[in-house]
C-alpha positions as CSV (number, residue, x, y, z in Angstrom):
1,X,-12.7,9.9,-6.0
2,X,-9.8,8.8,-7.1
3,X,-8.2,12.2,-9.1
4,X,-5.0,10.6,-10.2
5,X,-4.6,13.4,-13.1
6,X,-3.9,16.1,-10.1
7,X,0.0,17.2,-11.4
8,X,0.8,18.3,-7.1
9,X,0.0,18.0,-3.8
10,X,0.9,15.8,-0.5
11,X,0.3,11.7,-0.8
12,X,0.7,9.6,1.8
13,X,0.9,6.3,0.7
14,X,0.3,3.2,3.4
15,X,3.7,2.0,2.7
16,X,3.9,-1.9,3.9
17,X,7.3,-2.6,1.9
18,X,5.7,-4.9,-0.5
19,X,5.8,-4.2,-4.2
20,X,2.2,-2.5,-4.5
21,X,2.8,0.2,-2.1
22,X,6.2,0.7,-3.1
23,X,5.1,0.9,-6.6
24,X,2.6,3.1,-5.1
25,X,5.5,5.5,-3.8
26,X,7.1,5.9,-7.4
27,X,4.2,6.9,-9.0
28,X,2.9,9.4,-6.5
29,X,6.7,10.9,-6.6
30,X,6.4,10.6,-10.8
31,X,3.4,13.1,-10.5
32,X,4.9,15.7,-8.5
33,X,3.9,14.8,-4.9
34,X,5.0,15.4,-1.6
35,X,5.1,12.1,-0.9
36,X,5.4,10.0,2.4
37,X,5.0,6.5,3.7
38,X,3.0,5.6,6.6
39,X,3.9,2.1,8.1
40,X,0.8,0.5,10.2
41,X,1.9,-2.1,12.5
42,X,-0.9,-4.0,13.3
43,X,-0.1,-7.3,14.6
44,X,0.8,-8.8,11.2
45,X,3.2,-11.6,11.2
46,X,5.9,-10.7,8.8
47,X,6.4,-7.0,10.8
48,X,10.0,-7.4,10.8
49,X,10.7,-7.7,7.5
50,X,8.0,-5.4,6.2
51,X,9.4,-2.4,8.4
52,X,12.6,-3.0,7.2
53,X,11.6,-2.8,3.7
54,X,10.1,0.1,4.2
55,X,12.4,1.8,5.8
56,X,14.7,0.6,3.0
57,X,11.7,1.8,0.5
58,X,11.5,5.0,2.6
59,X,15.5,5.7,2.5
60,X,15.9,4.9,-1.6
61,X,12.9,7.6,-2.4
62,X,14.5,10.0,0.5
63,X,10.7,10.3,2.1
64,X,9.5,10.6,5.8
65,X,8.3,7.7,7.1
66,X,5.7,7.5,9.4
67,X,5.3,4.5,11.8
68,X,2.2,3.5,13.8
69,X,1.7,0.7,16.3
70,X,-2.1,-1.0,16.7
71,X,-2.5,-3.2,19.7
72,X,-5.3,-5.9,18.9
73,X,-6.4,-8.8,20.9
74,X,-4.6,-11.9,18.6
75,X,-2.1,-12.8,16.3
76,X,-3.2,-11.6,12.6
77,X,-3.1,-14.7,10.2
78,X,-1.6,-14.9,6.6
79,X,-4.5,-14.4,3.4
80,X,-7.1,-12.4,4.1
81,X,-7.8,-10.2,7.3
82,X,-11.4,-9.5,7.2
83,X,-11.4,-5.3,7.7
84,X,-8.0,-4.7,7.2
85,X,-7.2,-2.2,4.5
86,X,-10.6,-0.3,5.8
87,X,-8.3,-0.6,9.4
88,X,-5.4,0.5,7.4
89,X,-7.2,3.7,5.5
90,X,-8.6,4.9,8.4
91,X,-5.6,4.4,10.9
92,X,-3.5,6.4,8.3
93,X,-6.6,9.2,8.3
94,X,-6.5,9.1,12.0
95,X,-2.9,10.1,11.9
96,X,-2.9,12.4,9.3
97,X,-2.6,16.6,9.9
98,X,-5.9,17.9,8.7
99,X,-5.1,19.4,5.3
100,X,-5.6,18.7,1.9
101,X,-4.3,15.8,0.1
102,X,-4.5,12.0,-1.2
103,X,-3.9,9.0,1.2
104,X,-3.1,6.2,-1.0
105,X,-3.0,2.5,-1.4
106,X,-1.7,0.1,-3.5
107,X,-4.8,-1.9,-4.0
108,X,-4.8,-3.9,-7.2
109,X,-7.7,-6.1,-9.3
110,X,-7.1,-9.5,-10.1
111,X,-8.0,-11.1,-6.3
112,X,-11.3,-12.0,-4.6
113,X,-10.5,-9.4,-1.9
114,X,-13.9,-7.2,-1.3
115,X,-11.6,-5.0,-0.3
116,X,-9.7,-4.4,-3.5
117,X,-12.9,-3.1,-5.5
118,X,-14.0,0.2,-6.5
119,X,-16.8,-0.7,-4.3
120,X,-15.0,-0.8,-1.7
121,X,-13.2,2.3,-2.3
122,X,-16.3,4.6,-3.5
123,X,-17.9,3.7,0.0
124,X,-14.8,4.2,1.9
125,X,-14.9,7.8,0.3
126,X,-18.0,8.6,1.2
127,X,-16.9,7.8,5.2
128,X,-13.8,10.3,4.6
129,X,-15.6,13.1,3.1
130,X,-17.8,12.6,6.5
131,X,-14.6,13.0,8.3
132,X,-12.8,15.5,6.0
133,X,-15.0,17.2,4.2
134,X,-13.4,16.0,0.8
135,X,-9.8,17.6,1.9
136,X,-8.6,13.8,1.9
137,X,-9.0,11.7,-0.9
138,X,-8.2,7.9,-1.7
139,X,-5.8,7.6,-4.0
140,X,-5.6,3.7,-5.7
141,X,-3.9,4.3,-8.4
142,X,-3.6,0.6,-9.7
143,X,-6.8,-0.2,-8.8
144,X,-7.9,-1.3,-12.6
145,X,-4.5,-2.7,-12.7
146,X,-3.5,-6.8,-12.5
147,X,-0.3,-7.7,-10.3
148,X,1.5,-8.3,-13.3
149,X,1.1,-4.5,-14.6
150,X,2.0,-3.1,-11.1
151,X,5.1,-5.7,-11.9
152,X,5.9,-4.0,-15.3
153,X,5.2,-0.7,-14.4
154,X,8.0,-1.1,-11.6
155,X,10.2,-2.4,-13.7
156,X,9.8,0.3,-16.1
157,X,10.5,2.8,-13.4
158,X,13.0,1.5,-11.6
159,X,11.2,0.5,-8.6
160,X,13.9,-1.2,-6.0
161,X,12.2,-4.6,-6.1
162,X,15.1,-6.0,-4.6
163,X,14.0,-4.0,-1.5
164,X,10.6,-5.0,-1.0
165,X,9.3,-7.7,0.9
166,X,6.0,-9.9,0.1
167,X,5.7,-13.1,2.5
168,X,2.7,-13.3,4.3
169,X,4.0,-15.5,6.6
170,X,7.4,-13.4,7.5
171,X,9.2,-16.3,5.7
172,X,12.4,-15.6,3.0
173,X,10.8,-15.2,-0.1
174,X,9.0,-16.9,-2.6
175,X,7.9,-19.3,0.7
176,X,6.0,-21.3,-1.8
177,X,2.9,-21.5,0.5
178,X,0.9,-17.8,0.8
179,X,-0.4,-16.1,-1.8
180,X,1.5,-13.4,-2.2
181,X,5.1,-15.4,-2.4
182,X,3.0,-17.6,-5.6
183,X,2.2,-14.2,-7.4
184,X,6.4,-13.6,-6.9
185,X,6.7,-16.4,-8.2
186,X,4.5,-16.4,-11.5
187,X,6.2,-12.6,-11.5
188,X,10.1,-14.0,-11.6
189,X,9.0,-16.2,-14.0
190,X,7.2,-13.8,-16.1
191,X,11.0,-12.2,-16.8
């Protein structure tokens, strides 16, 4: 399911801008991958500033970026969007050539997200192996992983952190308000 020990291959990584996916990006690259982004634009409020990060993300790692647009009924809301990284997995699969390879996500433990689980992710395999016949697999390569290791791993690797953007609310960042600018915040501290 989740063969991060392959040494070669294509990712595409659901590249939002924020510090998992882009995180996400380096490591994919560290192993040896063909590696591109796919951008989902799916009503979410802080879409300018996450497509410019990125792109930004995108141009530093010298990978194609994909960009898709999802018209839905309503504005999407900051926390959590019930169905949204199943949207997002399968809106990247939709888009995908047909061949072999992993379509990844930076999915981390730590939160009360369903869809951060390795349930969630076993049973979202078994729905692309109906589609793809195993050719495409998940790849969550932080999965196990707390926000603070994806943080030190980054570091580590020289991750552009100064190019990603976090704010659920499409405010500058740390906003002090959504959850993802009060993880930056613990994370600055943290250094």
């Amino acid at each position: 399911m989740l063969h991060h020990n392959q040494n070669s291959g294509m990712a595409w990584v659901l590249l939002s801008g924020g510090i998992d996916s882009s995180a996400c990006v380096s490591f994919y690259i560290d192993k040896g991958f063909s590696t591109e982004g796919v951008f989902i634009d799916y009503g979410q409020i802080a879409l300018p500033r996450e497509i410019r990060a990125a792109e930004s993300i995108a141009e530093y790692y010298r990978i194609p970026l994909k960009k898709f647009k999802w018209s839905g009924g309503q504005q999407k809301k900051s926390g959590f969007i019930s169905g949204r990284n199943a949207f997002l997995l399968f809106s990247g699969l939709m888009e995908l050539p047909q061949e072999t390879g992993i379509l990844a996500i930076g999915i981390h433990s730590g939160t009360t997200y369903q869809d951060c689980s390795i349930s969630f992710v076993r049973k979202m395999q078994i729905l692309f192996d109906v589609y793809t016949h195993g050719r495409i697999q998940i790849g969550t390569p932080f999965l196990k992983w707390l926000k603070g290791d994806i943080w030190h791993y980054s570091k580590s690797r020289g991750v552009p952190l100064n190019l990603t953007y976090s704010c659920e609310l499409g405010e500058d960042q740390p906003c002090g308000h959504c959850l993802s600018c009060r993880d930056l915040e613990i994370l600055y501290a943290s250094t």
